[in-house]
C-alpha positions as CSV (number, residue, x, y, z in Angstrom):
1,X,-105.0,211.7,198.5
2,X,-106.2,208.6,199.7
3,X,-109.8,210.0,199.4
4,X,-109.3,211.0,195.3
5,X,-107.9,207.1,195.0
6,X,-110.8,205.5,196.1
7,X,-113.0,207.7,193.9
8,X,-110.9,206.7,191.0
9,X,-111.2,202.9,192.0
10,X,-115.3,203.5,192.6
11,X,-115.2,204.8,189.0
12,X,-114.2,201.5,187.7
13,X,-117.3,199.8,189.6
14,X,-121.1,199.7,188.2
15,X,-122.8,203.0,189.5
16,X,-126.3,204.4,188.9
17,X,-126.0,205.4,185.8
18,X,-125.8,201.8,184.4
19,X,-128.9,200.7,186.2
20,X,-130.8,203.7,184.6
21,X,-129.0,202.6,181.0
22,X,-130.9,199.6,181.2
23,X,-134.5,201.3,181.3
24,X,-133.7,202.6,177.6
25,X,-135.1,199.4,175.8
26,X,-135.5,196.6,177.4
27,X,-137.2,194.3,175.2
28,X,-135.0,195.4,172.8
29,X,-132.1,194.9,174.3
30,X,-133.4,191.0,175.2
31,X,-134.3,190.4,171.5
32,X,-130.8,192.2,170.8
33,X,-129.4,189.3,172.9
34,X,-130.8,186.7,171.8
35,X,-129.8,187.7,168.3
36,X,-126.0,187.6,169.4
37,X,-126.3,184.5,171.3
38,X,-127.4,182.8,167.8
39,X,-124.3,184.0,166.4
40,X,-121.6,183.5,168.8
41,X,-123.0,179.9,169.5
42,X,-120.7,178.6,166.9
43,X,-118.0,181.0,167.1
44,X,-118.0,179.8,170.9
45,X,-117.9,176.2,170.0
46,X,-115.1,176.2,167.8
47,X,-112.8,179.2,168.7
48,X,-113.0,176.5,171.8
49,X,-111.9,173.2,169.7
50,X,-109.4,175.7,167.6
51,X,-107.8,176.5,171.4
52,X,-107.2,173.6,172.2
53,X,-109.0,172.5,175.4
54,X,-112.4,171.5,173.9
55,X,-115.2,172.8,172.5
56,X,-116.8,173.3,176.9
57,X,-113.9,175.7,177.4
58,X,-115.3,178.5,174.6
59,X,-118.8,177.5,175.5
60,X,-117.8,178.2,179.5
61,X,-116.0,181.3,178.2
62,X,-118.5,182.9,176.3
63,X,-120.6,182.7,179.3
64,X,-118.5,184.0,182.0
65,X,-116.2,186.4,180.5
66,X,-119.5,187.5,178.7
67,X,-121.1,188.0,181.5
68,X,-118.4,189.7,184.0
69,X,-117.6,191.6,180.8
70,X,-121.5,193.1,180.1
71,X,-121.5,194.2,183.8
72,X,-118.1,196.0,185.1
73,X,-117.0,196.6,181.4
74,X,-116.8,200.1,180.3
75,X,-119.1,199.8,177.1
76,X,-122.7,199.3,177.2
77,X,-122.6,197.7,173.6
78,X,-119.7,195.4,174.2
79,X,-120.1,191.3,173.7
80,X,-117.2,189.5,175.0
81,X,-115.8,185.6,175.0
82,X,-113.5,183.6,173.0
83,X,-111.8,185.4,169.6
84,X,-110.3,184.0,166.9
85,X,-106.9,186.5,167.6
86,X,-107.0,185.3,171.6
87,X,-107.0,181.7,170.1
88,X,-104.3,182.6,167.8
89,X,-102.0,183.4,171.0
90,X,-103.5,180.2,173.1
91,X,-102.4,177.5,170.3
92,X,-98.5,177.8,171.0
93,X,-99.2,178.3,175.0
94,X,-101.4,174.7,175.0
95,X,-98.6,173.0,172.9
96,X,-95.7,173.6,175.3
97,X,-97.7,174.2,178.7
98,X,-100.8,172.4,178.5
99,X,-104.2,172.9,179.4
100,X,-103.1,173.9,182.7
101,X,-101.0,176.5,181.6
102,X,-103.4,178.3,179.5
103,X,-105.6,178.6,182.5
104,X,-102.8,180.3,184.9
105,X,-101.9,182.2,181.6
106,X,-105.6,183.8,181.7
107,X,-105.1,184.2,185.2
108,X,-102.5,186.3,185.3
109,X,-103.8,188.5,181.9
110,X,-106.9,189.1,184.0
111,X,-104.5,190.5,187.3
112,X,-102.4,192.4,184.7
113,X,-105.5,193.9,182.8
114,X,-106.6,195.3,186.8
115,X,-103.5,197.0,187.2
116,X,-103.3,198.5,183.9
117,X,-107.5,199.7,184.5
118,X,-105.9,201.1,188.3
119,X,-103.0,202.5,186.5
120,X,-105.5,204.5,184.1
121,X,-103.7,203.4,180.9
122,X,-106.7,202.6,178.4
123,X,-106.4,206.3,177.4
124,X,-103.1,205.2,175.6
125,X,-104.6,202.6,173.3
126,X,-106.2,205.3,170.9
127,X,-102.5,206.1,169.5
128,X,-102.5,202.6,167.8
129,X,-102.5,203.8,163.9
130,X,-104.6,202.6,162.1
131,X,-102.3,200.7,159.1
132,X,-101.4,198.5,162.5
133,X,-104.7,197.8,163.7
134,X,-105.5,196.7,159.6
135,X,-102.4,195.2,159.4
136,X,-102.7,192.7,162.4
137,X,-106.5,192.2,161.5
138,X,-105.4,191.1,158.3
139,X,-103.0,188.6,159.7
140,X,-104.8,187.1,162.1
141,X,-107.8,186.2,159.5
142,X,-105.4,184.5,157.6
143,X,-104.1,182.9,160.9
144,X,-107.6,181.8,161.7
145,X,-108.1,180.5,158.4
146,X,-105.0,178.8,158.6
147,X,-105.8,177.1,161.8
148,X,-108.7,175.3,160.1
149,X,-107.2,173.4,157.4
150,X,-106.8,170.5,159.2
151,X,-110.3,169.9,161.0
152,X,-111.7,170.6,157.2
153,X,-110.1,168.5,155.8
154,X,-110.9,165.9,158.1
155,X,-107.1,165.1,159.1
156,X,-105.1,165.1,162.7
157,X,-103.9,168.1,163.4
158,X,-100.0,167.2,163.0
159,X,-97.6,168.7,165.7
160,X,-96.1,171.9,165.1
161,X,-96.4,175.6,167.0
162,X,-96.4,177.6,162.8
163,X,-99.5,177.5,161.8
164,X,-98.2,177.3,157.6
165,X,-96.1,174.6,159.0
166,X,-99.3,172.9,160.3
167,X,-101.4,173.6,157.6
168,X,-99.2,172.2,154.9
169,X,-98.5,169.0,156.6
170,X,-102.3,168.3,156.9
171,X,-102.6,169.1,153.4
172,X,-99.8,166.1,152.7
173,X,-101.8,163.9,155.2
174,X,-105.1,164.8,153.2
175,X,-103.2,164.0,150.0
176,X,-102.4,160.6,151.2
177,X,-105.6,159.7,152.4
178,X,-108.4,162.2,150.8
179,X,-111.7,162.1,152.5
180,X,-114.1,163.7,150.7
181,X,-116.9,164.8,153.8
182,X,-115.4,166.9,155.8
183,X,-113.8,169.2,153.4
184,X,-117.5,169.0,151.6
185,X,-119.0,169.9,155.5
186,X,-116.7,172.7,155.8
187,X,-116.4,174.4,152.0
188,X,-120.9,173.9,152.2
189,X,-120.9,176.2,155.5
190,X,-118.5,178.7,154.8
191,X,-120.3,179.4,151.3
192,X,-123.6,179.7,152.6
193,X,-122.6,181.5,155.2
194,X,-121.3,184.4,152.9
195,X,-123.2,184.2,150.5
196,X,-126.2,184.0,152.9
197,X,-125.0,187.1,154.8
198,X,-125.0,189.5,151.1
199,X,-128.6,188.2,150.7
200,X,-130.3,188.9,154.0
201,X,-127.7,190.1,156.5
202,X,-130.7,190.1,159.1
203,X,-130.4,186.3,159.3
204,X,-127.8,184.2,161.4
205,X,-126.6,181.8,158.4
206,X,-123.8,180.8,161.0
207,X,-126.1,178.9,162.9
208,X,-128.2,177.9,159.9
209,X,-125.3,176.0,158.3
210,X,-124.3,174.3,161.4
211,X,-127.7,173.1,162.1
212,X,-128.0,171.7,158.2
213,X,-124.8,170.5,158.1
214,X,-125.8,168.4,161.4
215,X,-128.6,167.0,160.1
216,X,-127.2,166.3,156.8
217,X,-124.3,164.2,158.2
218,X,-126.3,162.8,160.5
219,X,-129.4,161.2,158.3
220,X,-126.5,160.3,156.0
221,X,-124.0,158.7,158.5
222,X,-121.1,160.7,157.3
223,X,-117.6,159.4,158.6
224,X,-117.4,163.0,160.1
225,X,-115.7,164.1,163.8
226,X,-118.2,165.3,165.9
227,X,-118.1,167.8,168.9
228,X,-118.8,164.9,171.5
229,X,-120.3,164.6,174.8
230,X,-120.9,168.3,176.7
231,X,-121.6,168.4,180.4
232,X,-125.1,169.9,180.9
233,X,-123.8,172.9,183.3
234,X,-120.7,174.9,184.3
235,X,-117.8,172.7,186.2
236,X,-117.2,174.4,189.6
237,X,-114.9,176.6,190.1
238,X,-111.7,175.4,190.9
239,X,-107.7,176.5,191.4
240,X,-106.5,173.1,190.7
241,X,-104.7,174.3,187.5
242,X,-102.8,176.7,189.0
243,X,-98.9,175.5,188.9
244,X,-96.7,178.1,191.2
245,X,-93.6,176.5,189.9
246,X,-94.6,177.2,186.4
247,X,-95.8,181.1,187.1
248,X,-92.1,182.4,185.7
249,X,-92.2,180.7,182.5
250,X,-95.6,182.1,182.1
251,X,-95.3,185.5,182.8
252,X,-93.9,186.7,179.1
253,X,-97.2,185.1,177.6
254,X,-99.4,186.1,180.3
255,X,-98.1,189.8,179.4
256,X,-98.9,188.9,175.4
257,X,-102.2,187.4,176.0
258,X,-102.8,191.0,178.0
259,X,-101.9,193.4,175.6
260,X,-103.8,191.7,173.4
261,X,-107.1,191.5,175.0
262,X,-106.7,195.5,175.7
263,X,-106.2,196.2,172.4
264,X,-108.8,194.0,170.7
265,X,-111.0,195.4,173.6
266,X,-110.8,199.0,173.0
267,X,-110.3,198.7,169.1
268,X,-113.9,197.0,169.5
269,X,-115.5,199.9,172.2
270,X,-114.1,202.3,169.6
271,X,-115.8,200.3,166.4
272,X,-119.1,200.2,168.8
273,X,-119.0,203.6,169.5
274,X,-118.9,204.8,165.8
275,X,-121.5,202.6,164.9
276,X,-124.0,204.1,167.8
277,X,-125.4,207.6,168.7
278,X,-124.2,209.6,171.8
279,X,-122.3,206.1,173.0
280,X,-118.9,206.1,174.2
281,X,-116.8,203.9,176.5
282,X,-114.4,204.6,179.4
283,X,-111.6,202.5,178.6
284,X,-110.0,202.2,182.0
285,X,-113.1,200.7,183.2
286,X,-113.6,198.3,180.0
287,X,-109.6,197.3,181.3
288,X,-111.2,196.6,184.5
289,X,-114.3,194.9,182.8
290,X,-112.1,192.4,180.7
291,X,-109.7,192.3,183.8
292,X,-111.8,190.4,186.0
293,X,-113.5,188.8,183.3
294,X,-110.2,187.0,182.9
295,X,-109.5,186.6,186.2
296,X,-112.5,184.5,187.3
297,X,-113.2,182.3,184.1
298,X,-110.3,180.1,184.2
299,X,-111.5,179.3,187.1
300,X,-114.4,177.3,185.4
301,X,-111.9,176.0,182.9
302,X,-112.5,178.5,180.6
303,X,-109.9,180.2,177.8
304,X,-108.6,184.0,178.2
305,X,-111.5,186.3,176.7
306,X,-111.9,189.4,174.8
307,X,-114.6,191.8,173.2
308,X,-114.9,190.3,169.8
309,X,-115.9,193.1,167.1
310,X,-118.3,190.7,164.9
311,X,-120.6,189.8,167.9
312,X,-120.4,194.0,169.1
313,X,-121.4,194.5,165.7
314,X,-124.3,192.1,165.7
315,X,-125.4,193.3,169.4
316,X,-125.5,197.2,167.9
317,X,-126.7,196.3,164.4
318,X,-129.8,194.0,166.5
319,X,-130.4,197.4,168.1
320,X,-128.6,197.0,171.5
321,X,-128.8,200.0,174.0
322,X,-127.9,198.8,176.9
323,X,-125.8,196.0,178.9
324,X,-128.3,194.4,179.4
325,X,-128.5,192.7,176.0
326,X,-124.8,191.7,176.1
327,X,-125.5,190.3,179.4
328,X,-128.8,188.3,178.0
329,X,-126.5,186.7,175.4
330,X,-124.1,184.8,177.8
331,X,-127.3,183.7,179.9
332,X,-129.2,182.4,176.6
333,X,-125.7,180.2,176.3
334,X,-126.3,179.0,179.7
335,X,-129.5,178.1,179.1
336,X,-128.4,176.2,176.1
337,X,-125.7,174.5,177.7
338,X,-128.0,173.1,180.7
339,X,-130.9,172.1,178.1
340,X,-129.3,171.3,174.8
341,X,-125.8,169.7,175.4
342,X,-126.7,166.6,173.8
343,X,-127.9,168.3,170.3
344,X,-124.5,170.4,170.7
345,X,-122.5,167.3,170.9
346,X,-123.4,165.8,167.4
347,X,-122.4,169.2,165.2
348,X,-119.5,167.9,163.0
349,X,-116.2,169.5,163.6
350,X,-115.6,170.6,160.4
351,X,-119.1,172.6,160.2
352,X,-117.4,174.9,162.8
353,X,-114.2,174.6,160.9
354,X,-116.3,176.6,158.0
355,X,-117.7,179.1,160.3
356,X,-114.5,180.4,161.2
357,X,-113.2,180.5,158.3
358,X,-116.0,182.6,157.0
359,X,-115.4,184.6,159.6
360,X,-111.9,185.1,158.6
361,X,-112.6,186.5,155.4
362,X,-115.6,188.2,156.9
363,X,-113.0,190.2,159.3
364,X,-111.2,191.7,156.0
365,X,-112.3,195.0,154.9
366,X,-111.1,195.2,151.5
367,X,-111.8,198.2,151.0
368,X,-110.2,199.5,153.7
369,X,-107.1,197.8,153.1
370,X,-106.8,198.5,149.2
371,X,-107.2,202.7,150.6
372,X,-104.7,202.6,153.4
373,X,-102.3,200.4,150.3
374,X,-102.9,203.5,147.6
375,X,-103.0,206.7,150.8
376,X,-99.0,206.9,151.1
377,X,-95.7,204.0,151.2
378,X,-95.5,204.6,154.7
379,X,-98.8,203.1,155.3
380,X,-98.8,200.4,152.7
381,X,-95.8,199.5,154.6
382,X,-96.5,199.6,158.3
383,X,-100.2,197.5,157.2
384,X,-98.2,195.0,154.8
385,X,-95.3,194.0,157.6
386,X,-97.9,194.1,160.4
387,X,-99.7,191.6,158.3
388,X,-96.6,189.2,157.5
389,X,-95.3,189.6,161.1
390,X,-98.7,188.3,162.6
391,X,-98.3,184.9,160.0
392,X,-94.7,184.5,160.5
393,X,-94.1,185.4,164.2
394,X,-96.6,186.0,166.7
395,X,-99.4,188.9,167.4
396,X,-97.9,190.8,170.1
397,X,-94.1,190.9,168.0
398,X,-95.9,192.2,165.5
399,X,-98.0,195.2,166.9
400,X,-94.8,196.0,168.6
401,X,-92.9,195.7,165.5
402,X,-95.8,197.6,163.5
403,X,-95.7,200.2,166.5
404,X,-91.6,200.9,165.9
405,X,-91.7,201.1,162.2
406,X,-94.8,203.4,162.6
407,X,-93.1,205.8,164.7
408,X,-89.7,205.4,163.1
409,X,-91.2,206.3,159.6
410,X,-93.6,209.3,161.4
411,X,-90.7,210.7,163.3
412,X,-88.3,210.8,160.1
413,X,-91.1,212.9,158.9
414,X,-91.0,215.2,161.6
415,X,-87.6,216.2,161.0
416,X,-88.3,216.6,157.4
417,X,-90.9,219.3,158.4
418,X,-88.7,220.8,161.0
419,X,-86.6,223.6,159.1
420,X,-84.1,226.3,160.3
421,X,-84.4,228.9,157.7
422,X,-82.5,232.0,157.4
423,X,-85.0,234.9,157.4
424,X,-84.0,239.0,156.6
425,X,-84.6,241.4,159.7
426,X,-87.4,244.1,159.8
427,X,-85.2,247.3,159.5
428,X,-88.5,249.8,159.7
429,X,-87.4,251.8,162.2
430,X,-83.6,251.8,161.6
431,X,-82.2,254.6,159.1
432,X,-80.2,253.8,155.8
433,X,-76.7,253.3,157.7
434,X,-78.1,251.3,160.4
435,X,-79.9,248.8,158.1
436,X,-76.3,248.5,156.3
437,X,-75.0,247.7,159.7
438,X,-77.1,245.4,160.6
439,X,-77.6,243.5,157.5
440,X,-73.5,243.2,157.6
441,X,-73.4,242.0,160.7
442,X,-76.5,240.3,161.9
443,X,-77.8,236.9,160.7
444,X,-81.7,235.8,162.0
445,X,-82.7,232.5,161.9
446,X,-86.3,231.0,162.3
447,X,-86.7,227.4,163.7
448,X,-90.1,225.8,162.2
449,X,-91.8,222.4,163.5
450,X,-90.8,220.2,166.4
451,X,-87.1,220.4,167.9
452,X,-87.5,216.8,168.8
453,X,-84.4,214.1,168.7
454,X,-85.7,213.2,165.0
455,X,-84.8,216.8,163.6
456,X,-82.0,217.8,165.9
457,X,-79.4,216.4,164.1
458,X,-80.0,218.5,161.1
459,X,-80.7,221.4,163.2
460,X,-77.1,221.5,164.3
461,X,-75.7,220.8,160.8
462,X,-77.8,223.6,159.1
463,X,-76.9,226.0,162.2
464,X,-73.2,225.5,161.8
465,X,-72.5,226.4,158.5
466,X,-73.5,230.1,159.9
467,X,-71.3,232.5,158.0
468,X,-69.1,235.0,159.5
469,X,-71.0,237.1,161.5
470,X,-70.6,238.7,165.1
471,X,-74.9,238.4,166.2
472,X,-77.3,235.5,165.4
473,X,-80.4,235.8,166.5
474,X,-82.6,232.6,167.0
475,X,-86.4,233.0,166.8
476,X,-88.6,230.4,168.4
477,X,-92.1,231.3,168.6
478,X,-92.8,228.4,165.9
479,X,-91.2,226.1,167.5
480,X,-94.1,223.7,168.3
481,X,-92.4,221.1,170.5
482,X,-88.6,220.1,172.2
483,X,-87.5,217.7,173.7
484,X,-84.2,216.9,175.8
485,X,-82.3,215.9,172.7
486,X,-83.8,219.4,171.0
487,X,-82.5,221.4,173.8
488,X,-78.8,219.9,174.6
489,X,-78.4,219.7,170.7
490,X,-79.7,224.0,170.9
491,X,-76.9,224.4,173.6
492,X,-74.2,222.9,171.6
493,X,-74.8,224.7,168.5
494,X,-74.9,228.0,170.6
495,X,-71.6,227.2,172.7
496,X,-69.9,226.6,168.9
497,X,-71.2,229.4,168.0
498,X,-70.0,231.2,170.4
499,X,-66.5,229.9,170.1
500,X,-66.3,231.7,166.9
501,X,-66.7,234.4,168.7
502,X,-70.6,234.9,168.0
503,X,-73.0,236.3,170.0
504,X,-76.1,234.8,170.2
505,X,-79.3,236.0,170.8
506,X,-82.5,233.8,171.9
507,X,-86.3,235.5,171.1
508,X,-89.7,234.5,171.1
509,X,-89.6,231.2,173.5
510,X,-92.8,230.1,174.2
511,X,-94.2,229.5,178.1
512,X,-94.4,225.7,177.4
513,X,-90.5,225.5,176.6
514,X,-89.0,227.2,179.1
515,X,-88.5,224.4,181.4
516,X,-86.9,222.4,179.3
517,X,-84.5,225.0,177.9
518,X,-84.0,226.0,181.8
519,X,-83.6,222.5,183.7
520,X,-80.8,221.6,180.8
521,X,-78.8,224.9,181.1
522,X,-79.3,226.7,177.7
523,X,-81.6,229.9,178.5
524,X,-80.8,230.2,182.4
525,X,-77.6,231.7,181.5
526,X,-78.4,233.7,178.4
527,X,-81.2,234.8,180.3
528,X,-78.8,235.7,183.0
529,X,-77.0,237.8,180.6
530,X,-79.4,239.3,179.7
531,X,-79.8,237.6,175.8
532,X,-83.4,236.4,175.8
533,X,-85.7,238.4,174.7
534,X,-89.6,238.5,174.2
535,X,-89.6,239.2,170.5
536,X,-87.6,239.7,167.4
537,X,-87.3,243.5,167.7
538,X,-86.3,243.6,171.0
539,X,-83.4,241.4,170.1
540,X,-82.5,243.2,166.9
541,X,-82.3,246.5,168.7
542,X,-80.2,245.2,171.7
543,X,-77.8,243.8,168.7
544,X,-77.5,247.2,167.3
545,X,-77.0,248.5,170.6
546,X,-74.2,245.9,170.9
547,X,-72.4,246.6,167.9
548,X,-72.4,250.4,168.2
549,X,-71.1,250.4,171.2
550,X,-67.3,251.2,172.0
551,X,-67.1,248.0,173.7
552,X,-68.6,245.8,171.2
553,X,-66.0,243.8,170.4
554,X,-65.0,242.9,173.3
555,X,-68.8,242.1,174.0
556,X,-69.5,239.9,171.2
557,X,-66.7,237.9,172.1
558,X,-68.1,236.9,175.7
């Protein structure tokens, strides 16, 4: 045993097969990160400033977390750092706990992501449904967008952990004292940005608007916030941060800022995979990946990370085949870092305030939205209160809350499907007065679908209205799933049966079912008795046998 556990935990580590991955294409995979580093350069810089703690931390994140992530994660297309949805979850965190407490909250995601890699639970992440996963995207671009109001408009950004809240009172402050460049800054980059990325998708426009917008405000002297001074290399690493008073309050957060960074993770494997050939990612080890990628970069001062689907994208689309090209990108960012802090420092807030808010229209997929709103109302309304949930309360409440309503609304129709219906027995080898006798007599029912706690209910009312016969025979071969509710709710209908002084007769249980039916006491002692059967036939002659016997009433009545 101890033996098969360290093989698991080996199969979470880098192994050969990595190392021979990276032989595929290597100057591709270099120009391929080089490409993404253009790209996330921005996105780094002001998912950073969005936080919180400074434009350094997403700089220092997308570095790290990127580079931990490119080696132990379990996708060899996957670019990792700071997300707008991560961000999203970090805003309300920085406002009550601080700086400090964003750090220990990253710290604890990253020891929670281990144990959920060693606990081999990544396999769970694919039942997510899809209106969910376009619900919350949909919610966090229009959190994201929200977030930027105030930095382009060129305002404060007033207190307040609602992001509408915040948004409309920096849109009173702007009001009150309009300043025309920033909002010019941030509307110019957002609008070439899309409108670049229809014309030639090949080119980074991101980084193109930023650097035009620099020197635009710059030669003009526009009244514009910059970015400010960046160190010129990573801070050392250091646990100075880490409050052990505080660890309690931040555990509930630490748990959100988890889930989140599996989900996002694996939703954005799964995206890479689909858009590549042969490719796919073990999702335990991508837990580990983003795991430790957590667990080490708040050590440098750096927010919790994730894999971001827009750089993945990028990194495939740029013709990624390895990890090496993810890896490439965080080290270009280091090199920038240690050789061009000081042109870093002078991009105006605002131009980053327009990338992102490109980017959060850039995340919706219209035209996957408008087909899961026309598919079915169950869809339209799992996506729709995913969506308002993310705005009005937070991203974790509302996968959960997607999650429930999901399952609620799949399981009611389960018990729709699930059906006990009354079907006539197969009298071909029975002669005229036999069939009489048994059709007098005998009632057979077929149970249809899943006997699940959803469609048990039912199942008892539909079985009880039985009419007034002396056998009923209950044929399960299609039953295709039950559950403990199922089989105590399959006992009681039989012991009221029975009471009525009904014998009942069980045929056709599958292999699979038995146990259930056993360990809960409802075919053990039919079984006993000799009333379960292998098929319909058997049953129906064992019920003629019963009621032409001289005994039989006193036998039915047992």
């Amino acid at each position: 045993m101890a033996g098969l556990r360290l093989s698991e935990l080996r199969s979470l580590l880098p192994g050969r097969e990595d190392l021979r991955t990276l032989k595929r294409s290597p100057r591709g995979d270099l120009m391929a990160g080089l490409t993404v580093a253009i790209v996330a350069l921005p996105l780094a810089l002001g998912f950073g400033i969005s936080s919180g703690l400074g434009a350094e931390a997403g700089l220092v994140t997308a570095i790290v977390a990127g580079a931990l992530a490119a080696v132990f994660g379990g996708s060899n297309l996957q670019v990792s750092g700071p997300t707008g949805a991560m961000t999203v979850v970090l805003v309300p965190i920085m406002a009550t706990h601080g700086a400090g407490g964003v750090l220990t909250v990253g710290l604890l995601a990253g020891v929670l992501l281990l144990l959920l890699a060693v606990a081999r639970a990544g396999r769970y992440m694919r039942y997510v449904p899809t209106p969910v996963v376009e619900g919350f995207t949909l919610g966090i671009a229009g959190v994201i967008a929200l977030q930027q109001i105030p930095s382009a408009l060129g305002v404060a950004t007033p207190e307040g952990e609602k992001v509408a809240v915040v948004a409309a009172k920096a849109v009173a402050d702007f009001a009150g004292h309009p300043a025309w460049p920033s909002i010019a800054i941030a509307a110019g980059v957002a609008a070439l940005m899309l409108l670049g990325a229809r014309w030639r998708p090949s080119i980074p426009f991101s980084l193109v608007a930023v650097a035009v917008a620099t020197l635009v405000s710059h030669f003009a002297q526009l009244p514009v916030a910059r970015i400010g001074a960046l160190p010129n290399g990573l801070p050392a690493p250091s646990l100075d941060f880490l409050d052990l008073s505080a660890l309690g309050a931040l555990v509930p957060s630490a748990v959100a800022v988890a889930a989140l960074a599996a989900l996002e993770s694996l939703l954005s494997a799964t995206v890479a995979d689909a858009m590549s050939v042969n490719e796919r990612h073990d999702p335990d080890r991508e837990l580990f990946g983003q795991g430790l990628a957590n667990l080490v970069t708040p050590l440098f001062g750096g927010v919790p990370a994730t894999a971001a689907i827009a750089r993945t994208a990028v990194n495939v689309r740029a013709g990624a085949k390895s990890r090496l090209a993810s890896f490439t990108h965080a080290m270009v960012l280091a090199v920038i870092v240690f050789a061009a802090a000081p042109l870093v420092a002078t991009i105006p807030i605002a131009a980053l305030a327009g990338v992102l808010l490109a980017t959060a229209v850039r995340m919706v997929e219209a035209g996957s939205v408008r087909a899961l709103l026309r598919s079915t109302r169950r869809d339209a309304l799992v996506l729709v209160l995913t969506a308002a949930a993310t705005l009005i309360l937070d991203l974790v409440t509302a996968v959960i809350l997607g999650l429930v309503v999901a399952g609620a609304l799949a399981l009611r129709a389960i018990a729709k499907a699930a059906r006990v219906e009354e079907v006539p027995l197969d009298h071909a080898d029975h002669a005229a007065e036999e069939r009489a006798l048994l059709d007098e007599h005998i009632v057979a029912f077929r149970l249809d679908g899943p006997l699940v706690f959803a469609a048990a209910h039912q199942f008892l009312l539909e079985l009880s209205e039985v009419a007034d016969v002396r056998v009923v025979i209950l044929r399960m071969s299609r039953v295709s799933a039950i559950d403990a509710t199922g089989a105590l709710v399959l006992r009681d209908a039989i012991e009221r049966l029975e009471h009525r002084g009904i014998t009942v007769l069980v045929s056709g249980i599958k292999p699979g079912h038995e146990k259930v039916l056993d360990e809960l006491g409802v075919a053990d002692r039919l079984r006993a008795e000799g009333r379960v059967f292998p098929d319909t036939p058997h049953a129906i002659d064992f019920a003629h046998a019963l009621l032409t016997s001289p005994s039989s009433e006193e036998r039915a009545k047992q």
